[in-house]
N, C-alpha and C positions, 0 to 999 in steps of 0.2 A: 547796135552802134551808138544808141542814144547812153546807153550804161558808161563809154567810155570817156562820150564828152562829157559824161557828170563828173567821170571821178576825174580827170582832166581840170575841170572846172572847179573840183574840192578841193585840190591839191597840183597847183600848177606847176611846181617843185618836180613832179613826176614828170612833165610833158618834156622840160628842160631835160632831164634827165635823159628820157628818151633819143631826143633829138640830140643829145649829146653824143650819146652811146652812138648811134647810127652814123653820124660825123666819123668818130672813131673807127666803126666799120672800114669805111670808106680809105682811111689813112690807112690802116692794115693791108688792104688792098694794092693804094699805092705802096707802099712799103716792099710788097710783093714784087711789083713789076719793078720799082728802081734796083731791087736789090738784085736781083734776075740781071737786068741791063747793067749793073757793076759787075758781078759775079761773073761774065761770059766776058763781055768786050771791053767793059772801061775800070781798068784793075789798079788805077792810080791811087796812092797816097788819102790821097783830099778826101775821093769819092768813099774809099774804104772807113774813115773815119767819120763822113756825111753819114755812110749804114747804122756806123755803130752808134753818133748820136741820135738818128733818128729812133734805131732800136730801141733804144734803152728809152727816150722819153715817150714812148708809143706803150712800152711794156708799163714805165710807172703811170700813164695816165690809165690803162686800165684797170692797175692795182687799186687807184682812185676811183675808179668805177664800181670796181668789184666790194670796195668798202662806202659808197653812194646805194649802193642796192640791196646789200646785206642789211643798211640801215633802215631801207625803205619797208625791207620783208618782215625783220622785227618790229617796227612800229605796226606795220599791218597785223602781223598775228598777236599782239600784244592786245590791240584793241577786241581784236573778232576774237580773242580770250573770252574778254571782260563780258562782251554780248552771248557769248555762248553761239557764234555761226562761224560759217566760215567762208572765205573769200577765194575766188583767183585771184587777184591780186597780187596778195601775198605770194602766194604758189609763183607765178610769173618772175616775183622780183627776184624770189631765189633761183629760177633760171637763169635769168638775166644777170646775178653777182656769180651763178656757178660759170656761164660761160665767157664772164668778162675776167675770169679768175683763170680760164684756162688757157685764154691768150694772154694774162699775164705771163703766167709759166711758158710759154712758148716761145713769145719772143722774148722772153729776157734768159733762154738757153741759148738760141740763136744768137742774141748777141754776147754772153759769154761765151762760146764757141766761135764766135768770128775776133773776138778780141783775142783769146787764146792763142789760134792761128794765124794772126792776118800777115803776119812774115811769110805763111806759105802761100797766102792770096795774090799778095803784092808781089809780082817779078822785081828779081835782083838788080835788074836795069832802071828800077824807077826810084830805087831806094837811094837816099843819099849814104856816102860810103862808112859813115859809124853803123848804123842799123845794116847795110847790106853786111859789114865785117862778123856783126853778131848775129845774122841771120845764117851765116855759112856755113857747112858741115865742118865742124873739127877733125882732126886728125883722128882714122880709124870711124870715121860714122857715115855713114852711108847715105848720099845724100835724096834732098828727096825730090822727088820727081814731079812735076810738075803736067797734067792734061792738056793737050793741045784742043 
């Protein structure tokens, strides 16, 4: 335990980091359940557009992450190069940029996929009538069906 608060203490840049990263956890989380609770019951406009911003600044903050950690792991193996040893550390950060890199990709399919579709999210009833007009099946297309 005392190794962490040293390297903590060498480089306080990393604890920020940390606690940052974990804050972000936490947002994914809620992310989770609001989108859940729009997704089933509250299928308005606003809320559908609330997902998508939230998505997309969720997915670039841990692109931001994942390029915060990437830099952390090369400065660490860069050093323990030069010494001839080798560290966790390093090892850790490149988990820590592989897994903030995979919930980049994640959500930011999710919200290309929710932008893609959100005409089939949103009921026709909630649409105002230029987007309901263009959201309608044309002539000869089969319309689409909607989960109760």
């Amino acid at each position: 335990m005392s190794t962490v608060l040293q390297q903590y203490q060498a480089k306080p840049t990393r604890l920020i980091a940390h606690v940052w990263y974990a804050t972000m956890g936490l947002a994914v989380i809620d992310m989770i359940v609001a989108g859940t609770f729009i997704l089933r019951k509250h299928k308005t406009p606003s809320a559908v557009g609330f997902l998508l911003g939230g998505g997309l600044m969720v997915s670039q903050m841990f692109f931001t992450i994942f390029c915060v950690f990437a830099g952390f792991a090369h400065d660490a193996s860069v050093v323990h190069e030069e010494e001839g040893t080798e560290d966790s550390a390093s090892t850790a950060d490149r988990w820590m940029a592989a897994f903030a890199f995979f919930i980049f990709l994640a959500t930011m399919a999710f919200t290309l996929v929710l932008a893609k579709f959100r005409s089939e999210v949103i009921p026709v009833s909630m649409m105002d009538d230029a987007t309901a007009a263009a959201a309608a099946p044309k002539a000869g297309q089969v319309p689409a069906t909607t989960a109760v």
